[in-house]
N, CA, C and O atoms as CSV, one atom per row, in Angstrom:
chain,resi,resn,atom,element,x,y,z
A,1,UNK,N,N,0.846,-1.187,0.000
A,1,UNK,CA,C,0.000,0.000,0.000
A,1,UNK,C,C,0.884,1.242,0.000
A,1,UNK,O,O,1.986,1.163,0.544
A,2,UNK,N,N,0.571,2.152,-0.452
A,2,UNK,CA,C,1.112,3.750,-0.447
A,2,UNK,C,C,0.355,4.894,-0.750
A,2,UNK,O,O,-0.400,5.057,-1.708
A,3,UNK,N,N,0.568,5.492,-0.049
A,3,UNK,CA,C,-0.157,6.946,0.266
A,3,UNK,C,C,-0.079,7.713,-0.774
A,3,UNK,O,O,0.944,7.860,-1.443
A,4,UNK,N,N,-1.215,8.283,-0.991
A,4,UNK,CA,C,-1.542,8.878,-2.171
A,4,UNK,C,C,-2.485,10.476,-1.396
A,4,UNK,O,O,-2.929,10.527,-0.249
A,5,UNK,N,N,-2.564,11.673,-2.519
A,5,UNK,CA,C,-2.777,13.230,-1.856
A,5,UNK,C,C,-4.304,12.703,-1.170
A,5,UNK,O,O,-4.693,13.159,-0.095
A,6,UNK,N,N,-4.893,11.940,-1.760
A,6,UNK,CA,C,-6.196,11.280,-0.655
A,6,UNK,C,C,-6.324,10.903,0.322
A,6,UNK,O,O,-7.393,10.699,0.897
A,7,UNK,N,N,-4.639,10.631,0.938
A,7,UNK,CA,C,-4.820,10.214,2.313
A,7,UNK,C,C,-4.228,10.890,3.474
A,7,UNK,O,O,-3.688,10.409,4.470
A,8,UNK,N,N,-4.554,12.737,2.959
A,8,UNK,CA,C,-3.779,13.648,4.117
A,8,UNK,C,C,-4.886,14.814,4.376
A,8,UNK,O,O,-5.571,15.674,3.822
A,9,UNK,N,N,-4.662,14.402,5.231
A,9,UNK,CA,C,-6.125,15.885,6.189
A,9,UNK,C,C,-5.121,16.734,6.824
A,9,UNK,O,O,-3.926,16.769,7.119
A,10,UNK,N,N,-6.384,17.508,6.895
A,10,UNK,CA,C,-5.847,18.658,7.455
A,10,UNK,C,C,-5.804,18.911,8.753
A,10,UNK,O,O,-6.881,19.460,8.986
A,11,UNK,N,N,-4.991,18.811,10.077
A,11,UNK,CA,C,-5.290,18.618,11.121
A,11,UNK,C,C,-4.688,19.988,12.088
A,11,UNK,O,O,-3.635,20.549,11.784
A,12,UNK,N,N,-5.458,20.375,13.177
A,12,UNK,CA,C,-5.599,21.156,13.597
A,12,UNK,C,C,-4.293,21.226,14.416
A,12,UNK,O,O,-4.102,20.665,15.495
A,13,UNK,N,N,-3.468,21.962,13.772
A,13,UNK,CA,C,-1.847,22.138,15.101
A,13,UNK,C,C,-1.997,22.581,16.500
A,13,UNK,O,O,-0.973,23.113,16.928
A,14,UNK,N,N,-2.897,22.520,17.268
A,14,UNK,CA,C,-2.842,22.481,18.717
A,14,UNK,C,C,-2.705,21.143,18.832
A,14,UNK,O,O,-2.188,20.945,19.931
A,15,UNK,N,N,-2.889,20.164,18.299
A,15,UNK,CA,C,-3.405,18.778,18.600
A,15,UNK,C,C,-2.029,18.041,18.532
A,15,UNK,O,O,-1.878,16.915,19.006
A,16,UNK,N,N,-0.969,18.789,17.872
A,16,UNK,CA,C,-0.103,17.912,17.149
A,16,UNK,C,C,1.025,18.171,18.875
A,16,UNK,O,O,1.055,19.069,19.716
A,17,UNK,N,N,1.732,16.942,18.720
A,17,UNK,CA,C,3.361,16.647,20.218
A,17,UNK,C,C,4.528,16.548,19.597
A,17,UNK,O,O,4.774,15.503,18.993
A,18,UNK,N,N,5.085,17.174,19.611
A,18,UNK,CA,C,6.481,17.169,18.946
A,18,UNK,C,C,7.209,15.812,20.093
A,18,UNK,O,O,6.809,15.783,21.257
A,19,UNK,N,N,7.881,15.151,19.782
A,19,UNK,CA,C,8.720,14.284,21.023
A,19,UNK,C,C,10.571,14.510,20.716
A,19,UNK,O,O,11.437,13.973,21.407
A,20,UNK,N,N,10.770,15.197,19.824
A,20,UNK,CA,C,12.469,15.784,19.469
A,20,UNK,C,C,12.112,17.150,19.330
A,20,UNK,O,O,11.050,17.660,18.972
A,21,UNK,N,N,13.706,17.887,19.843
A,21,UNK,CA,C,13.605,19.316,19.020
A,21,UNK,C,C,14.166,19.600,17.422
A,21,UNK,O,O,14.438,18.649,16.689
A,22,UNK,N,N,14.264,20.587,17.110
A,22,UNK,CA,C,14.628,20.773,15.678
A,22,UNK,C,C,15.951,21.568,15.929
A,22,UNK,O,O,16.508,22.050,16.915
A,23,UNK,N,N,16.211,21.484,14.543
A,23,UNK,CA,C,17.813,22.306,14.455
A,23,UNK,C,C,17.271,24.082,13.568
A,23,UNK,O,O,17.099,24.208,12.355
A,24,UNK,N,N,17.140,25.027,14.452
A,24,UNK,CA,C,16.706,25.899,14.315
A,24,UNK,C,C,17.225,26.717,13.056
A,24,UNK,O,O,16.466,27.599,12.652
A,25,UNK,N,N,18.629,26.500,12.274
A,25,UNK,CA,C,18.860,26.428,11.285
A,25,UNK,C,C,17.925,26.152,9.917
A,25,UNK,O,O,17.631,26.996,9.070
A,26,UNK,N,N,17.571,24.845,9.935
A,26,UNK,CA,C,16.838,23.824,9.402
A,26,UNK,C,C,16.011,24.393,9.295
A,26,UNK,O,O,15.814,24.835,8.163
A,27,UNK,N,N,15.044,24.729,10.359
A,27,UNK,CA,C,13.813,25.319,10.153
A,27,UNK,C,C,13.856,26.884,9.381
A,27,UNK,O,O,13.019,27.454,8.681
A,28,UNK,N,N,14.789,27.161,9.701
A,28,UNK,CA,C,14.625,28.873,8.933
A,28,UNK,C,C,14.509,28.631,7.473
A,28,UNK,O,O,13.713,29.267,6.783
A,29,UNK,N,N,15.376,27.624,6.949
A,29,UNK,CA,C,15.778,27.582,5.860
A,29,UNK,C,C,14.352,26.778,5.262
A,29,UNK,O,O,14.214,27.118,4.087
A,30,UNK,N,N,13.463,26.007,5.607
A,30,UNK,CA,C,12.806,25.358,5.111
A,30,UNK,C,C,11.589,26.577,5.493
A,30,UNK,O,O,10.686,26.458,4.665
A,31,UNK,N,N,11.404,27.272,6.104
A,31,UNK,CA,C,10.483,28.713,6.771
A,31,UNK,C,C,10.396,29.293,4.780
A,31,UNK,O,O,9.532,29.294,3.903
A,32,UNK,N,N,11.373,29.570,4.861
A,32,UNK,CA,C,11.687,30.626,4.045
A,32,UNK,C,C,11.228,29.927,2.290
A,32,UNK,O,O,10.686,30.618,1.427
A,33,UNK,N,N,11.573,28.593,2.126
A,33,UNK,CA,C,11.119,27.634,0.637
A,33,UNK,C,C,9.833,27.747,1.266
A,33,UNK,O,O,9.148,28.189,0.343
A,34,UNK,N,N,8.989,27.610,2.379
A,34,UNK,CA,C,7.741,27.396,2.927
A,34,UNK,C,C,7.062,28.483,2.051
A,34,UNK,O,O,6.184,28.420,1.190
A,35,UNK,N,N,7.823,29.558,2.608
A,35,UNK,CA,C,6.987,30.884,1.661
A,35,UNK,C,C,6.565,31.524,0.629
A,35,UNK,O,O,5.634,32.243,0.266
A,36,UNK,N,N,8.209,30.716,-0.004
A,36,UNK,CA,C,8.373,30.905,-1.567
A,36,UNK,C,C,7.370,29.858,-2.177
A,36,UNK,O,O,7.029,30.030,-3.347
A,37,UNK,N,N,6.900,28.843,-1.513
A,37,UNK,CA,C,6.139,27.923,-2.223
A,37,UNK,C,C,4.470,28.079,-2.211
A,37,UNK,O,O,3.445,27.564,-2.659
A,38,UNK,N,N,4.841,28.911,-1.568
A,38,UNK,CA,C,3.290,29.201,-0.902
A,38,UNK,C,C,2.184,28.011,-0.349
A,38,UNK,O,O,0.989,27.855,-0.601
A,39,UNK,N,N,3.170,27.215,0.555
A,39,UNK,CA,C,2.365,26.168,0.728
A,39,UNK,C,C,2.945,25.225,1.342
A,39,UNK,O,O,4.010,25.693,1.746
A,40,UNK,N,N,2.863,24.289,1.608
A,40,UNK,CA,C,3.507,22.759,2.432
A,40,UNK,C,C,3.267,21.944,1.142
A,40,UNK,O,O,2.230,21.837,0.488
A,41,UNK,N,N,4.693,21.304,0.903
A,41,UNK,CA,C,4.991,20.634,0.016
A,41,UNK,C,C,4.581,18.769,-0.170
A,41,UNK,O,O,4.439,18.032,-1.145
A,42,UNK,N,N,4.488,18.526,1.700
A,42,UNK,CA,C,4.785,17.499,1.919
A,42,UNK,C,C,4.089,17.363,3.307
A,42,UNK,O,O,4.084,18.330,4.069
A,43,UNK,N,N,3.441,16.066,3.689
A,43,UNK,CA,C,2.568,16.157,4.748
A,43,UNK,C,C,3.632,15.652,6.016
A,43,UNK,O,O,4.612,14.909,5.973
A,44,UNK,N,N,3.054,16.320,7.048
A,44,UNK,CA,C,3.367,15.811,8.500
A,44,UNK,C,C,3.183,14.072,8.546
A,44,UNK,O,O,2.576,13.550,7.611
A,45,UNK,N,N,3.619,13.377,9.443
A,45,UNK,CA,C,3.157,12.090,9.799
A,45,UNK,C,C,2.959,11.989,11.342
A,45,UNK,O,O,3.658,12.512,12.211
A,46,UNK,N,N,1.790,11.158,11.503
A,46,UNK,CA,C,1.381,11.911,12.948
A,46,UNK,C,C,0.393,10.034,13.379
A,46,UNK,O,O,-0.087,9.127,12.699
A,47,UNK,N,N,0.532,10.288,14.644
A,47,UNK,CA,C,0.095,8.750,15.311
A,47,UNK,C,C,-1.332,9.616,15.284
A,47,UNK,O,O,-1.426,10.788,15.650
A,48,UNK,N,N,-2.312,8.875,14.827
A,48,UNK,CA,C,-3.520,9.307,15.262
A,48,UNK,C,C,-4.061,8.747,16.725
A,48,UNK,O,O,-5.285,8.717,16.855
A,49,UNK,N,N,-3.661,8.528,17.271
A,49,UNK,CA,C,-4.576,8.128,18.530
A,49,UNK,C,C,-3.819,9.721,19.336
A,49,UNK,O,O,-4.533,10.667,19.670
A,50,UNK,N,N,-2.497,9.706,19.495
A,50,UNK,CA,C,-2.314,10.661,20.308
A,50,UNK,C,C,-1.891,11.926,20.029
A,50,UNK,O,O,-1.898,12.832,20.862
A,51,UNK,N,N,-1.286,12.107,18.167
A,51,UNK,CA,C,-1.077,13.499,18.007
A,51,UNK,C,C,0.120,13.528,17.908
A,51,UNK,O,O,0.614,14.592,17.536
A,52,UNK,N,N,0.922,12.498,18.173
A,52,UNK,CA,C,2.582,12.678,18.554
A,52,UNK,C,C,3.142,12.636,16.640
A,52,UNK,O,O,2.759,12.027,15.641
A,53,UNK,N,N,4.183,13.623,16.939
A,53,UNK,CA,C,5.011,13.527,15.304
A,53,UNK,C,C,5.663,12.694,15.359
A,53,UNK,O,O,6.398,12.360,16.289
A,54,UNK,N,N,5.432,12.013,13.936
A,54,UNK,CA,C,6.538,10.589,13.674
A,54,UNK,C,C,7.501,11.382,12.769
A,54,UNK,O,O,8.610,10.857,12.665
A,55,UNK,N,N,7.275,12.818,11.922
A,55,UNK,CA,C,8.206,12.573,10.565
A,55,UNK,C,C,7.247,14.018,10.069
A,55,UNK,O,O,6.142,13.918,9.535
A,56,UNK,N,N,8.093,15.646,10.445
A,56,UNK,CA,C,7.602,16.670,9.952
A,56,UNK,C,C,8.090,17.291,11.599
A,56,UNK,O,O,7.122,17.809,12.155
A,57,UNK,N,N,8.994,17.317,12.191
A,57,UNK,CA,C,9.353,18.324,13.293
A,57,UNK,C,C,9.414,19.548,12.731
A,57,UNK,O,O,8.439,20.277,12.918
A,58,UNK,N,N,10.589,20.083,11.892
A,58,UNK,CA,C,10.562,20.809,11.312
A,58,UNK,C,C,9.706,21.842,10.362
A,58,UNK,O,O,10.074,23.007,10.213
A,59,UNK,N,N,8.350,21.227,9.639
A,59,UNK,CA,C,7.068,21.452,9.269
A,59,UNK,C,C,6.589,21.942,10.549
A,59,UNK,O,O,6.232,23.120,10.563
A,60,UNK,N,N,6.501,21.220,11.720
A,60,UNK,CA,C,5.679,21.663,12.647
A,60,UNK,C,C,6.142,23.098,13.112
A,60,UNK,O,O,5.319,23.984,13.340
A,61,UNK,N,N,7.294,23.252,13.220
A,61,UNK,CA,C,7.883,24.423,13.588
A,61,UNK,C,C,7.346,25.422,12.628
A,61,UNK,O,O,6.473,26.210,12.992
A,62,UNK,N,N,7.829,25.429,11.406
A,62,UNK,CA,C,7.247,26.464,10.317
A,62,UNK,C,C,5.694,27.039,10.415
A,62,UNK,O,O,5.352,28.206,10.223
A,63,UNK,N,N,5.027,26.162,10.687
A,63,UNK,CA,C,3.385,26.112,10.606
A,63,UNK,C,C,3.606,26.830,11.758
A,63,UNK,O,O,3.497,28.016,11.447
A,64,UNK,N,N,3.913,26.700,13.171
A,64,UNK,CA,C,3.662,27.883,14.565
A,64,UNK,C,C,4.131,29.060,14.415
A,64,UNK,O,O,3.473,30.061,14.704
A,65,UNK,N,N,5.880,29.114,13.727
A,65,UNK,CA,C,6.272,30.485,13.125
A,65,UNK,C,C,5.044,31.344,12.277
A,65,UNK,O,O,4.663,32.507,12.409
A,66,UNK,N,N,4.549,30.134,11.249
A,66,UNK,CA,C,3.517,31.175,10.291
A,66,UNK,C,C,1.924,31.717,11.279
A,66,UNK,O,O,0.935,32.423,11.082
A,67,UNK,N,N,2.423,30.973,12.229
A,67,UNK,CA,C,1.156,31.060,13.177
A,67,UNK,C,C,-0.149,30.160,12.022
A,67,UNK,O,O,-1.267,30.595,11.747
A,68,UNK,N,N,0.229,29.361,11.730
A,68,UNK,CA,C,-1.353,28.470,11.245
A,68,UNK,C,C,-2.100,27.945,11.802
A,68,UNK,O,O,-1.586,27.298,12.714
A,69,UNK,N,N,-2.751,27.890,11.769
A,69,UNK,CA,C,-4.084,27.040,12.319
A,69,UNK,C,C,-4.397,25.520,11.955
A,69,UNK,O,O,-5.078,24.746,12.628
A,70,UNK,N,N,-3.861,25.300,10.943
A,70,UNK,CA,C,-4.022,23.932,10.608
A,70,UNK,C,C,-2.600,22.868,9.432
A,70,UNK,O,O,-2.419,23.378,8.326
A,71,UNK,N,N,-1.971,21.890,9.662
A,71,UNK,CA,C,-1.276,21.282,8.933
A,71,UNK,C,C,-1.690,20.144,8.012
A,71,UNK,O,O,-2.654,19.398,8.179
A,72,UNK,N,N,-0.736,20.126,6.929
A,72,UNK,CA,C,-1.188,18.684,6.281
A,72,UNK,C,C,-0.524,17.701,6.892
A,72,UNK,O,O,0.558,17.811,7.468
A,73,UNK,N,N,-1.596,16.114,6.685
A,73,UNK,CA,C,-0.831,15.073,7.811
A,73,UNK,C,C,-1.329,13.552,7.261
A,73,UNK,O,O,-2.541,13.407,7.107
A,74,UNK,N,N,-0.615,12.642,7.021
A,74,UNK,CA,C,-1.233,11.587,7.085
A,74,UNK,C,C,-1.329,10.863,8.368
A,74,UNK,O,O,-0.307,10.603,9.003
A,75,UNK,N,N,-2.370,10.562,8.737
A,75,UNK,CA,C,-2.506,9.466,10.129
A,75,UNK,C,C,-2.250,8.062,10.246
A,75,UNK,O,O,-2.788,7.235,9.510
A,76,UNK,N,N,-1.412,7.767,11.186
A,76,UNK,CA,C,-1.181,6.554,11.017
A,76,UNK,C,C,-1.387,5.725,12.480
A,76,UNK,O,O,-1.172,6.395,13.490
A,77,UNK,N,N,-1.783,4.337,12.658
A,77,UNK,CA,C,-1.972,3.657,13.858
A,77,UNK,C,C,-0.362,3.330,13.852
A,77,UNK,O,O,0.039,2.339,13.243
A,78,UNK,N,N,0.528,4.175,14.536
A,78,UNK,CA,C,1.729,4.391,15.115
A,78,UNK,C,C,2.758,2.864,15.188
A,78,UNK,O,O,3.629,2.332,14.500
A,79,UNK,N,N,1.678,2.471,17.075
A,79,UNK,CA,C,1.816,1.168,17.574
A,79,UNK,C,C,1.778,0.105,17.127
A,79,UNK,O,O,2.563,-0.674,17.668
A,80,UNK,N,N,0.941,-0.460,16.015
A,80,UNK,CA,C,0.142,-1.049,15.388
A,80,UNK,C,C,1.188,-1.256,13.818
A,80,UNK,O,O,1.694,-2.330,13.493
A,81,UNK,N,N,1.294,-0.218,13.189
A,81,UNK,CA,C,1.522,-0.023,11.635
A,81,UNK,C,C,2.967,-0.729,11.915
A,81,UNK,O,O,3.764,-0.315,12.756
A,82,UNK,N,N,3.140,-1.674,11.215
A,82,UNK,CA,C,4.322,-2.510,11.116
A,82,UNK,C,C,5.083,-1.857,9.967
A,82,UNK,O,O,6.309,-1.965,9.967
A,83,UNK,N,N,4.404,-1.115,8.879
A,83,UNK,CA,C,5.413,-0.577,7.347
A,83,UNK,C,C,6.087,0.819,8.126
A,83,UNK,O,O,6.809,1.685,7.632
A,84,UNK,N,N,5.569,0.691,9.519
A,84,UNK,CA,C,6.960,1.954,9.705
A,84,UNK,C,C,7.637,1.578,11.156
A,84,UNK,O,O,7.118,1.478,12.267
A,85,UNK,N,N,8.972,1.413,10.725
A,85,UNK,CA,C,9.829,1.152,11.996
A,85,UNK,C,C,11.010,2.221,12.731
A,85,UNK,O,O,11.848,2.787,12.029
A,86,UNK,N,N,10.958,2.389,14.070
A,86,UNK,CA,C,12.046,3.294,14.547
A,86,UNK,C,C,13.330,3.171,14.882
A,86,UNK,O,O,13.527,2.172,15.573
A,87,UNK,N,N,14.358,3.863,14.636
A,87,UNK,CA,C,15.592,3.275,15.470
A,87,UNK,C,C,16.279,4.955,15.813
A,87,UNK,O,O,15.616,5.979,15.647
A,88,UNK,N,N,17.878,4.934,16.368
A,88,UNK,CA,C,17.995,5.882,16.421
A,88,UNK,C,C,19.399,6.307,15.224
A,88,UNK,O,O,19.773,5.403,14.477
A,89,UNK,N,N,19.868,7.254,15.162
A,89,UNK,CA,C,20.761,8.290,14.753
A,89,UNK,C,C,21.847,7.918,15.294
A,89,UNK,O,O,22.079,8.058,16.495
A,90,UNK,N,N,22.758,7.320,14.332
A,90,UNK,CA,C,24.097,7.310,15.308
A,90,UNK,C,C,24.770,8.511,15.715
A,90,UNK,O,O,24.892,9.410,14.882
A,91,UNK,N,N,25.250,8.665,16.942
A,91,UNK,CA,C,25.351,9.465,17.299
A,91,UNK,C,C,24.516,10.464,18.697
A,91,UNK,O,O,24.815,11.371,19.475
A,92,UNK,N,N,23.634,9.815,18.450
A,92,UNK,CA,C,22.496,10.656,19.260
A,92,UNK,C,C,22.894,10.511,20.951
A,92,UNK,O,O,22.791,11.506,21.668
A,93,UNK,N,N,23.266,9.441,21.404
A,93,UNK,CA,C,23.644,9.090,22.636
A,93,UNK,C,C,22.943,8.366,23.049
A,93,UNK,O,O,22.743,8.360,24.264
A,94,UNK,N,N,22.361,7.561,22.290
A,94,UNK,CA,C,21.235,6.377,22.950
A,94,UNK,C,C,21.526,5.317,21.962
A,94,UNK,O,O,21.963,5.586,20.843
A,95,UNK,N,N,21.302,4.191,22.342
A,95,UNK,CA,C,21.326,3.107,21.831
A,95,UNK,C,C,20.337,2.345,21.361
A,95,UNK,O,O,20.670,1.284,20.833
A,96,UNK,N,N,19.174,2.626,21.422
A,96,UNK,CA,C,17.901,2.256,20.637
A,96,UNK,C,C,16.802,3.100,21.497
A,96,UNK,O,O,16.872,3.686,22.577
A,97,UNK,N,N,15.903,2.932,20.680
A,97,UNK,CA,C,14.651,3.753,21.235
A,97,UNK,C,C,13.011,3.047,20.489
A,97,UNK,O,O,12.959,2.805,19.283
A,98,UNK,N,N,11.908,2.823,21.331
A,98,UNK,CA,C,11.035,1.986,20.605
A,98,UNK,C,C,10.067,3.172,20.374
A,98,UNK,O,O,10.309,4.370,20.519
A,99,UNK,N,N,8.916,2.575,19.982
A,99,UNK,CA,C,7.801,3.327,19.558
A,99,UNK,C,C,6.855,4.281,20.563
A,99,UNK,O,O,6.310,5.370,20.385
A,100,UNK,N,N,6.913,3.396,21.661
A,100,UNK,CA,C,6.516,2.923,22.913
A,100,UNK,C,C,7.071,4.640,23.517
A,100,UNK,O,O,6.539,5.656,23.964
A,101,UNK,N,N,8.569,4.104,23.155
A,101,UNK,CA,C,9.041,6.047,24.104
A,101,UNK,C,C,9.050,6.530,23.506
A,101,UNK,O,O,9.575,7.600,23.814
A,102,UNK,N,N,8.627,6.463,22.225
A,102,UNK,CA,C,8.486,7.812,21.290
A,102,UNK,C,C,7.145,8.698,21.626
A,102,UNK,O,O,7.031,9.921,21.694
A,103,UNK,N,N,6.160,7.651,21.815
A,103,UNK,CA,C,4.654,8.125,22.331
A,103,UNK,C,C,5.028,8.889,23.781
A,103,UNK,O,O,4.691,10.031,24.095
A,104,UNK,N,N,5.661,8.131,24.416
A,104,UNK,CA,C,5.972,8.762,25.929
A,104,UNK,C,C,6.434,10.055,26.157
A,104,UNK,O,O,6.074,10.838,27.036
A,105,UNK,N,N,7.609,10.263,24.925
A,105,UNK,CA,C,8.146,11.435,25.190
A,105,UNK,C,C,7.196,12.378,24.569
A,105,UNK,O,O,7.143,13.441,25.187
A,106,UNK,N,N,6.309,12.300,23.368
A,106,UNK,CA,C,5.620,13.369,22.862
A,106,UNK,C,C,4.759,13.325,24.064
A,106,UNK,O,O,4.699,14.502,24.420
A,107,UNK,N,N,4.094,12.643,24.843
A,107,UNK,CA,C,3.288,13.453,26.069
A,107,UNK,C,C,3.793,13.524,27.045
A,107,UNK,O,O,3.042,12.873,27.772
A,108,UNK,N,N,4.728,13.934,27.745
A,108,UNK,CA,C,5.579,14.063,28.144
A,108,UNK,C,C,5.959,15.579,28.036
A,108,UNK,O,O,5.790,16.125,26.946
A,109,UNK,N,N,6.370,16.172,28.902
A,109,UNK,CA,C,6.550,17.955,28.931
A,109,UNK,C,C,8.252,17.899,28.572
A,109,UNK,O,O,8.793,18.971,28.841
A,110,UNK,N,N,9.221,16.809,27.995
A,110,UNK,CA,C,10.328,17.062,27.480
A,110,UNK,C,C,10.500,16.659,26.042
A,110,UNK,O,O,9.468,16.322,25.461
A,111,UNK,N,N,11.603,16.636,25.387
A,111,UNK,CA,C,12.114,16.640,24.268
A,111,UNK,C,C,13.371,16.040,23.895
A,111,UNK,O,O,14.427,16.541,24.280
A,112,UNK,N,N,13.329,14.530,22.845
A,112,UNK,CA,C,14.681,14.221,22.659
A,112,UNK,C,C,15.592,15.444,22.165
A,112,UNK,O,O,14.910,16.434,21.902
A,113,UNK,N,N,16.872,15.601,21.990
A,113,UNK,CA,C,17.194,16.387,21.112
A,113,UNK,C,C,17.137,16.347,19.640
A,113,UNK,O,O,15.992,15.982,19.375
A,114,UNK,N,N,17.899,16.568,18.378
A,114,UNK,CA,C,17.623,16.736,17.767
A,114,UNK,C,C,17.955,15.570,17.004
A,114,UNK,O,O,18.751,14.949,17.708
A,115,UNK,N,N,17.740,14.863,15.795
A,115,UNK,CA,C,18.139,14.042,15.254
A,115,UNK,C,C,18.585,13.037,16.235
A,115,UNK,O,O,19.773,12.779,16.431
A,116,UNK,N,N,17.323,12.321,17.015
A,116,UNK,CA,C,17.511,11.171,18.220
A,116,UNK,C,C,16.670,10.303,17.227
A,116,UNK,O,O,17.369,9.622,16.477
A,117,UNK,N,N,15.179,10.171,17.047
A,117,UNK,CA,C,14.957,9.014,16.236
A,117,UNK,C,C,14.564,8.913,14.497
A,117,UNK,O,O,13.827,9.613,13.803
A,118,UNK,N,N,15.046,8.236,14.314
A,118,UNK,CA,C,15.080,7.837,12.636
A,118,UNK,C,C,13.726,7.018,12.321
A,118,UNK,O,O,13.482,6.034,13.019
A,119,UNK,N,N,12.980,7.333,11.457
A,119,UNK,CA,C,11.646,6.454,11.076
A,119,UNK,C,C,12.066,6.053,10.079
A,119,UNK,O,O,12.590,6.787,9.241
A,120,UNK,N,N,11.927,4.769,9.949
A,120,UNK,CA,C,12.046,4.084,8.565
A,120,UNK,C,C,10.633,4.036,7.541
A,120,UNK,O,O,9.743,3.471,8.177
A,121,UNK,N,N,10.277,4.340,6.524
A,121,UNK,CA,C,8.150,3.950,6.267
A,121,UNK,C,C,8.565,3.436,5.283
A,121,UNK,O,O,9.649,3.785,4.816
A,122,UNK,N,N,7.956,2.662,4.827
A,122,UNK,CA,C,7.527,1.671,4.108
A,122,UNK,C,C,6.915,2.435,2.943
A,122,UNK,O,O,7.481,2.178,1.881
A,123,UNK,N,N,6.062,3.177,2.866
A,123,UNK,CA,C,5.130,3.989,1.915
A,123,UNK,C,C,6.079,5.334,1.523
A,123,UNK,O,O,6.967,5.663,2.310
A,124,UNK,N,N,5.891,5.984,0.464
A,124,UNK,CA,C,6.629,7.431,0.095
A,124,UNK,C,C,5.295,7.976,0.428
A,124,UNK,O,O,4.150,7.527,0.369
A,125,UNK,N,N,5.885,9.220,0.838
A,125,UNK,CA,C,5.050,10.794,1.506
A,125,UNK,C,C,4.438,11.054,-0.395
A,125,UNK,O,O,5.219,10.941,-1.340
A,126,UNK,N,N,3.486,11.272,-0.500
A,126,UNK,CA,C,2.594,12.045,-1.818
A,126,UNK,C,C,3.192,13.456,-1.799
A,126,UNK,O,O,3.405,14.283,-0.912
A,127,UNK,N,N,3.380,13.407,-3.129
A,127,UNK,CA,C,3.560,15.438,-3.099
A,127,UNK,C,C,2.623,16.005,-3.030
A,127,UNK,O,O,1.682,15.802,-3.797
A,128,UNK,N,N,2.610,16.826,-2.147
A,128,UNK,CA,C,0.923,17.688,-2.148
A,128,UNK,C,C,1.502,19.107,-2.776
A,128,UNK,O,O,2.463,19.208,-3.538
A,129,UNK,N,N,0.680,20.166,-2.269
A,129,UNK,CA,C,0.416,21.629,-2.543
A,129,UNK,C,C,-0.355,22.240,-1.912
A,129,UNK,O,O,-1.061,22.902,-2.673
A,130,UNK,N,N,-0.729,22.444,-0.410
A,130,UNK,CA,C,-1.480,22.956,0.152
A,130,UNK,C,C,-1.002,24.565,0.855
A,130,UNK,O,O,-0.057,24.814,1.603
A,131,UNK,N,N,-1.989,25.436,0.319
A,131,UNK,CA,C,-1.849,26.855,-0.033
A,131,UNK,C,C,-1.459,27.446,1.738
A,131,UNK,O,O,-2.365,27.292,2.557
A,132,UNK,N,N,-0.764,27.781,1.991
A,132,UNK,CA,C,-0.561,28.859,3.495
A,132,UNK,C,C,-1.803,29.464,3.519
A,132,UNK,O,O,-2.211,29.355,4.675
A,133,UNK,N,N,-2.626,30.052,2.831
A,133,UNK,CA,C,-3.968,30.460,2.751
A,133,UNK,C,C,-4.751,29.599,3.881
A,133,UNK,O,O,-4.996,29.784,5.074
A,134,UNK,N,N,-5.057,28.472,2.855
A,134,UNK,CA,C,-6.003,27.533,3.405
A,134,UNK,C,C,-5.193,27.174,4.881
A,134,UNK,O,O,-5.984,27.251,5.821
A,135,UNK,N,N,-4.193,26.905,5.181
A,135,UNK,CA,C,-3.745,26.276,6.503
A,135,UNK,C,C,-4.146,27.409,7.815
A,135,UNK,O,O,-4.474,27.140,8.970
A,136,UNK,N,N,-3.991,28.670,7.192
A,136,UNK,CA,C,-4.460,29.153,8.204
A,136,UNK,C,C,-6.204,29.445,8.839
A,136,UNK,O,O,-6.667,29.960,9.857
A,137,UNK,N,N,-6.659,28.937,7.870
A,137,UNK,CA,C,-8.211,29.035,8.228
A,137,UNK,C,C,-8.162,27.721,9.160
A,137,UNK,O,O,-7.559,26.684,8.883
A,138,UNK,N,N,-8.941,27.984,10.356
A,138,UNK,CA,C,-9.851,26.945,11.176
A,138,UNK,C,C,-10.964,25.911,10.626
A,138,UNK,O,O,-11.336,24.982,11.342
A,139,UNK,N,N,-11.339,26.055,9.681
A,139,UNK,CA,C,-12.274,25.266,8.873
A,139,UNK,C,C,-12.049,25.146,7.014
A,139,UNK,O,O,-12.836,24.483,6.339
């Protein structure tokens, strides 16, 4: 199976848990193509039961800078979905990390650092085009 622009909603960014931080670099630079594109290129990936980011930290950041109201996202049963697996970043200072503390840390009031876990998916992200316009409307 693979994800296709039919299988990304639009979901309301209060809802969304970051569980890493970003490299504030990164984000400027992708801020700034954000603008020039007029739009999100590429959807968030997000556990639907709890909101936590699997894969779009950086997106998430851009979308609060632009102050939006809403992101693109495909949902996925996190725990469950076997076509996507976690490990970590060599380097990071940990030696493995499961799914399990990935959920933990997005509810959770801390933050791995940056480039701590690696998602592997099974499916390619769809190219979308969704307008900064539309993201910022509530409905």
């Amino acid at each position: 199976m693979s994800w296709e622009a039919d299988d990304v909603s639009l979901v309301p960014l209060e809802w969304l848990k970051p569980h890493e931080e970003i490299k504030v670099k990164n984000r400027d630079k992708l801020l700034e193509m954000t603008k020039k594109w007029g739009g999100f290129t590429k959807p968030l990936l997000i556990d639907l039961e709890t909101g936590a980011i699997l894969d779009g930290h950086h997106r998430h950041s851009v979308a609060v800078s632009l102050n939006l109201k809403r992101v693109p996202a495909i949902l996925i049963d996190y725990l469950s979905d076997d076509e996507i697996t976690v490990d970590v970043w060599p380097g990071c200072g940990l030696q493995s990390i499961t799914k399990q503390e990935v959920i933990e840390m997005s509810l959770s009031e801390q933050l791995y650092p940056p480039k701590t876990s690696k998602h592997t998916i099974a499916n390619h992200m769809p190219p979308i085009h969704v307008l900064l316009e539309e993201l910022a409307k509530l409905e």
